[in-house]
C-alpha positions as CSV (number, residue, x, y, z in Angstrom):
1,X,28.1,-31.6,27.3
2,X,26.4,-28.5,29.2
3,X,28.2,-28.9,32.2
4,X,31.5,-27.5,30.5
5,X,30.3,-24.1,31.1
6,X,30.6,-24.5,34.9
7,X,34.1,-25.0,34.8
8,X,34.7,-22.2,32.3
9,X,32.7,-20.5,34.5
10,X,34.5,-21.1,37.7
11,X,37.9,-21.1,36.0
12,X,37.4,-17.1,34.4
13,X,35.7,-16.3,38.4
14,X,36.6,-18.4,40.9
15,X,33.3,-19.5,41.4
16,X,30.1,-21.4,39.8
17,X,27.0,-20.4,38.9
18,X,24.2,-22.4,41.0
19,X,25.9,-20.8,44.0
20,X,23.6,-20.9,47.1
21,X,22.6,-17.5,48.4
22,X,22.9,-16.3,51.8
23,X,23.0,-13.4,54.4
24,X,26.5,-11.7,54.6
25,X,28.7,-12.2,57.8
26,X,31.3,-10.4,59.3
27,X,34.2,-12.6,57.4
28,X,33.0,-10.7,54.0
29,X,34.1,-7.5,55.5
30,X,37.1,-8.5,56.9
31,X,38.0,-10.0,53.5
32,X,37.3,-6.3,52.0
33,X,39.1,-4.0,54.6
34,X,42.4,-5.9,53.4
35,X,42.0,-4.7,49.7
36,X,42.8,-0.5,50.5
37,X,46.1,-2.0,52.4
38,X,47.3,-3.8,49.6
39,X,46.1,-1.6,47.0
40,X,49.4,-0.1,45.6
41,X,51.4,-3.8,45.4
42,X,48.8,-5.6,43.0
43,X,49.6,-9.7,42.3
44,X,48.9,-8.6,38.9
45,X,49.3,-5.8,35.8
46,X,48.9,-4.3,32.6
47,X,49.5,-7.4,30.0
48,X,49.7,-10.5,32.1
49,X,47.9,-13.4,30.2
50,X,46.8,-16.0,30.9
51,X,45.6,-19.4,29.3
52,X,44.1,-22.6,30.7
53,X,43.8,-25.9,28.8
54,X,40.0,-27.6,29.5
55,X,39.8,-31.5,29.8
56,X,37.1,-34.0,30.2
57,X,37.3,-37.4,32.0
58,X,41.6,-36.9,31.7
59,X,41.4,-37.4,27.7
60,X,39.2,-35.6,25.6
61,X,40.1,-31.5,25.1
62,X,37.0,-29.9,25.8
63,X,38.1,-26.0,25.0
64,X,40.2,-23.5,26.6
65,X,40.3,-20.3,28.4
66,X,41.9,-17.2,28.7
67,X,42.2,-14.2,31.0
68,X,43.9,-10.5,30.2
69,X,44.4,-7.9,32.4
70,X,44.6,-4.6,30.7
71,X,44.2,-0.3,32.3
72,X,42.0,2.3,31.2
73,X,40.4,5.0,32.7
74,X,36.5,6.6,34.2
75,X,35.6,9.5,35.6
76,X,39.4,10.3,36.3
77,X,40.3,7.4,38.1
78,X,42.7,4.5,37.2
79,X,41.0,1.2,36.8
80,X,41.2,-2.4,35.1
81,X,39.8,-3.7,32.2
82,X,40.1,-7.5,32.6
83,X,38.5,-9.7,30.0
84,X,37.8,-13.1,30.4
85,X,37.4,-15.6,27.9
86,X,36.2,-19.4,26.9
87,X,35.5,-21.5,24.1
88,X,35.2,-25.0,23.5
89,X,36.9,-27.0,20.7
90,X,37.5,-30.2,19.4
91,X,34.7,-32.9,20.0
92,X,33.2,-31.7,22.8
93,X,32.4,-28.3,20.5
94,X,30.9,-30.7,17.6
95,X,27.3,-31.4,19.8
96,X,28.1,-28.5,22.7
97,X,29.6,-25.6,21.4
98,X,30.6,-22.8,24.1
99,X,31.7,-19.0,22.9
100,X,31.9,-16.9,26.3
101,X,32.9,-13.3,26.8
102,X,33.2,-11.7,30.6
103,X,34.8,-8.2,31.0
104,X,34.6,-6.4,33.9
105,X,36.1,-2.9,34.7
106,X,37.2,-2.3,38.1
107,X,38.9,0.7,40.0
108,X,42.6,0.4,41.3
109,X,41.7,2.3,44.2
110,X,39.1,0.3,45.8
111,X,39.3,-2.8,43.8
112,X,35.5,-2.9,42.9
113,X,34.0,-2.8,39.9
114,X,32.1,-0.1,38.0
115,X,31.3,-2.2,34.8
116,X,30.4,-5.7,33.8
117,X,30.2,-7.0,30.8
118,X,28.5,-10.8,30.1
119,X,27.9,-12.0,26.7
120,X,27.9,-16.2,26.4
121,X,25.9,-18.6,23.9
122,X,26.3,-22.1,25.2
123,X,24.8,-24.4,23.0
124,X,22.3,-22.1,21.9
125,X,21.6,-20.8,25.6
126,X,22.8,-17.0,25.5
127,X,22.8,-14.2,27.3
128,X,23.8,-10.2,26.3
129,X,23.5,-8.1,29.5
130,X,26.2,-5.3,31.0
131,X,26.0,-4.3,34.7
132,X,26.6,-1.1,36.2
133,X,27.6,-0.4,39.8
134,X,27.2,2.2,41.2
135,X,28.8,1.7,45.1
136,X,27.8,5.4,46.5
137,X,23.9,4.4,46.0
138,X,24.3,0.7,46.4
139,X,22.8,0.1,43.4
140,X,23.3,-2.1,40.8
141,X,22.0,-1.7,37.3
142,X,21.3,-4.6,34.8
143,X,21.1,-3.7,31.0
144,X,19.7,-7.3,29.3
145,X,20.6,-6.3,25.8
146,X,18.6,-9.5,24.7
147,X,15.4,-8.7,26.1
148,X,15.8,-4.7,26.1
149,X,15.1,-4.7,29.8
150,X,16.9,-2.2,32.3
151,X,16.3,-3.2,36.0
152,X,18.2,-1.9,39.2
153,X,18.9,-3.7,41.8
154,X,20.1,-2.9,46.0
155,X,23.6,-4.6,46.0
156,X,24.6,-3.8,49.6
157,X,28.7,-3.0,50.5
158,X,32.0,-4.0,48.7
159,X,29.9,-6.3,45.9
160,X,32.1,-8.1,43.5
161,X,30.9,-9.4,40.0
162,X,31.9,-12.7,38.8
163,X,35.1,-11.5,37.1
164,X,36.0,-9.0,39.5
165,X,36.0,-11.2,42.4
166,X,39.0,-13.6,41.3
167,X,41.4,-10.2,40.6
168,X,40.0,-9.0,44.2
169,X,40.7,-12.2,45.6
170,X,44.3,-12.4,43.9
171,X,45.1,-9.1,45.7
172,X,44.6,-10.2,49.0
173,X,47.4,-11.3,52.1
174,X,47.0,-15.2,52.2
175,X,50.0,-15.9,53.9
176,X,48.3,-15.8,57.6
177,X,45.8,-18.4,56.3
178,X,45.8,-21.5,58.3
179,X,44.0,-24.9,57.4
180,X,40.5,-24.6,57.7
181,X,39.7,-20.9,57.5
182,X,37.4,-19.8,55.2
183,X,37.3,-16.7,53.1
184,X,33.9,-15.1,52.0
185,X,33.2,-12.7,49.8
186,X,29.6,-11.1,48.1
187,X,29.0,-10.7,44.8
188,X,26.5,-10.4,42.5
189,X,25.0,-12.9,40.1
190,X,22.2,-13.6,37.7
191,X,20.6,-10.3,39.8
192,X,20.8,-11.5,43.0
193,X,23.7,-11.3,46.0
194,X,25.6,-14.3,46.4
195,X,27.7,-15.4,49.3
196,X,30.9,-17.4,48.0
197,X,32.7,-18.8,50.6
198,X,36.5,-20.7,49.9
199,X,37.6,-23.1,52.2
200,X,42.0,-23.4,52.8
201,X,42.8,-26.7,52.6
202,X,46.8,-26.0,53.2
203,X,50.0,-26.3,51.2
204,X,50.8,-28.4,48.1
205,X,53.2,-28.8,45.5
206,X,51.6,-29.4,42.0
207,X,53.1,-30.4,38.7
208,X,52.8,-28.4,36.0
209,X,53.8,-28.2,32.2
210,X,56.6,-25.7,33.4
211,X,57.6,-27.8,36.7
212,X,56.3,-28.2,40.0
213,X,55.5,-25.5,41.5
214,X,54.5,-24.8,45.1
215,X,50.9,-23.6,45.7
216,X,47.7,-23.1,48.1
217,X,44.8,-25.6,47.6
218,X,41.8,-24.3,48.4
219,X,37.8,-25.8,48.1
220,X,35.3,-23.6,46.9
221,X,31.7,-24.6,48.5
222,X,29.4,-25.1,45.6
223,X,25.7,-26.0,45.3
224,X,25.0,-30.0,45.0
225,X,22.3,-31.3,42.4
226,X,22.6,-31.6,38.8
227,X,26.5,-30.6,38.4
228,X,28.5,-31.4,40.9
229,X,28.6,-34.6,42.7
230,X,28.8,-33.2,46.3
231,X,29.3,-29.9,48.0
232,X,33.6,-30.8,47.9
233,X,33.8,-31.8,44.7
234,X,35.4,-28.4,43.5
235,X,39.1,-27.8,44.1
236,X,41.5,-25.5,42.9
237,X,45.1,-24.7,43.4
238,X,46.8,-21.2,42.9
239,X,50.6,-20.4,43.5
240,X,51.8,-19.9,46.3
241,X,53.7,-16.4,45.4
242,X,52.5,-12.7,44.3
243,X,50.8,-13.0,41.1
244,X,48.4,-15.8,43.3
245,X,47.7,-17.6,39.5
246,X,45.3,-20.5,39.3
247,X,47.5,-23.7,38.3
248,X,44.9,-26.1,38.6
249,X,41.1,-26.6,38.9
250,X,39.4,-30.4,39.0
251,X,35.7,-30.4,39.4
252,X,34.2,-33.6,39.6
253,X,30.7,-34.1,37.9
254,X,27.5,-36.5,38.2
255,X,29.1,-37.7,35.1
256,X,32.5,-37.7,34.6
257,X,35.1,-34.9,35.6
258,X,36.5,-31.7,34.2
259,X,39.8,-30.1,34.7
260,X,41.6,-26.5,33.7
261,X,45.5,-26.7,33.3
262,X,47.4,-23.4,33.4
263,X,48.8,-23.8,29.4
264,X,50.3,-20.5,29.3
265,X,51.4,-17.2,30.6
266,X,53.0,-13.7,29.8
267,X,53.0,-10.3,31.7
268,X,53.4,-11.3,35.1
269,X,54.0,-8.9,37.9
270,X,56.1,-11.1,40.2
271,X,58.9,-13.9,39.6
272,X,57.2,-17.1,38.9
273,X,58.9,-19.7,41.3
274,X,58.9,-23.0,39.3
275,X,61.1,-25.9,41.1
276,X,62.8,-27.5,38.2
């Protein structure tokens, strides 16, 4: 069962790989400019944690996931040290097992990152590489650890990685959206500049494990083919408060469907609203 990974994938960055490339637009940087005016009121801190439950087809547990937000330090600035985390279990991990490890280090100032950090074996497919941004040259080196290669790459403005760009995208004034609007943001993946874009489908109230609890839906456009069943058939659900937490995510496959549950949480920044 491959196509787990995609969901783990999208859960730990709010995005799949198999995303089409394309030029940049104006929307990116308008998405970017609101970062350094929300910079000092983060939707998140040192210590919040978080864990999603992984299903298949509504019944069989196909692993889990976890994300930690934690603060360190380079070249005397403040910065993140987020770590993102999936594994599958039970039967799914018997004939597809799935041990993944994202970290990415990002500065409080700016909200972009400096390091990333990517080591995943997915059934025997792996991959051991660290990034390295460096923003002033727009430059982005790649350090595969598996084939001992070390390759730079042009990476343009305000680049993301594919951890970064959730905690970026958490930190941003959604209130003003309205249905329709899209958000776009660049990043960079397998070497190459991606343009995600996240389409606002409006308001919703979703049931949880800890209640209902009111949030913003929202349809990430992903690349149709061998996954996914169409270019819609990815939707996730965040709360509709500060910390800006994923809830929900269905993703609906050429065969079958997968779907991440928030399970738990600790160390948030803001009040939770939960309607009990």
């Amino acid at each position: 069962m491959k196509n787990i990974i995609y969901l783990f994938i999208f859960l730990i960055a709010f995005t799949s790989i198999g995303q089409s490339i394309q030029k940049t637009n104006e929307k990116s940087n308008e998405v970017v400019s609101k970062a350094k005016d929300s910079q000092q009121n983060f939707a998140f801190k040192k210590g919040e944690w978080l864990k999603f439950k992984m299903s298949y087809s509504n019944f069989l547990n196909a692993g889990f996931s976890t994300m930690e937000v934690r603060e360190t330090t380079n070249n005397q600035k403040e910065a993140f040290h987020i770590l993102g985390k999936g594994r599958s279990t039970g039967i799914i991990s018997l004939f597809f097992s799935v041990k993944d490890d994202y970290q990415t280090f990002m500065y409080k100032e700016s909200l972009l990152p400096y390091r990333f950090i990517r080591k995943i074996d997915e059934g025997g497919y792996t991959k051991d590489e660290e990034i390295l941004f460096n923003h002033d040259k727009n430059e982005a080196t790649v350090k595969n650890y598996k084939h001992n290669t070390v390759n730079k790459h042009p990476i343009g403005d305000n680049i993301q990685d594919l951890l970064s760009s959730l905690y970026f995208l958490r930190n941003q004034n959604l209130t003003n959206l309205k249905v329709g609007d899209e958000i776009e943001l660049k990043m960079f993946i397998d070497q190459e500049v991606a343009n995600f874009k996240l389409l606002f489908l409006g308001k919703e109230t979703v049931k949880t494990k800890f209640g209902k609890v009111k949030s913003l839906k929202f349809r990430p456009m992903v690349q149709t083919g061998r996954v996914f069943k169409k270019q819609e058939s990815l939707t996730i659900w965040i709360s509709d408060d500060e910390n800006k937490i994923p809830l929900l995510i269905k993703a609906d496959l050429a065969v079958g469907s997968l779907r991440a549950d928030l399970d738990q949480f600790k160390g948030l920044a803001h009040p939770f609203n939960i309607i009990f």
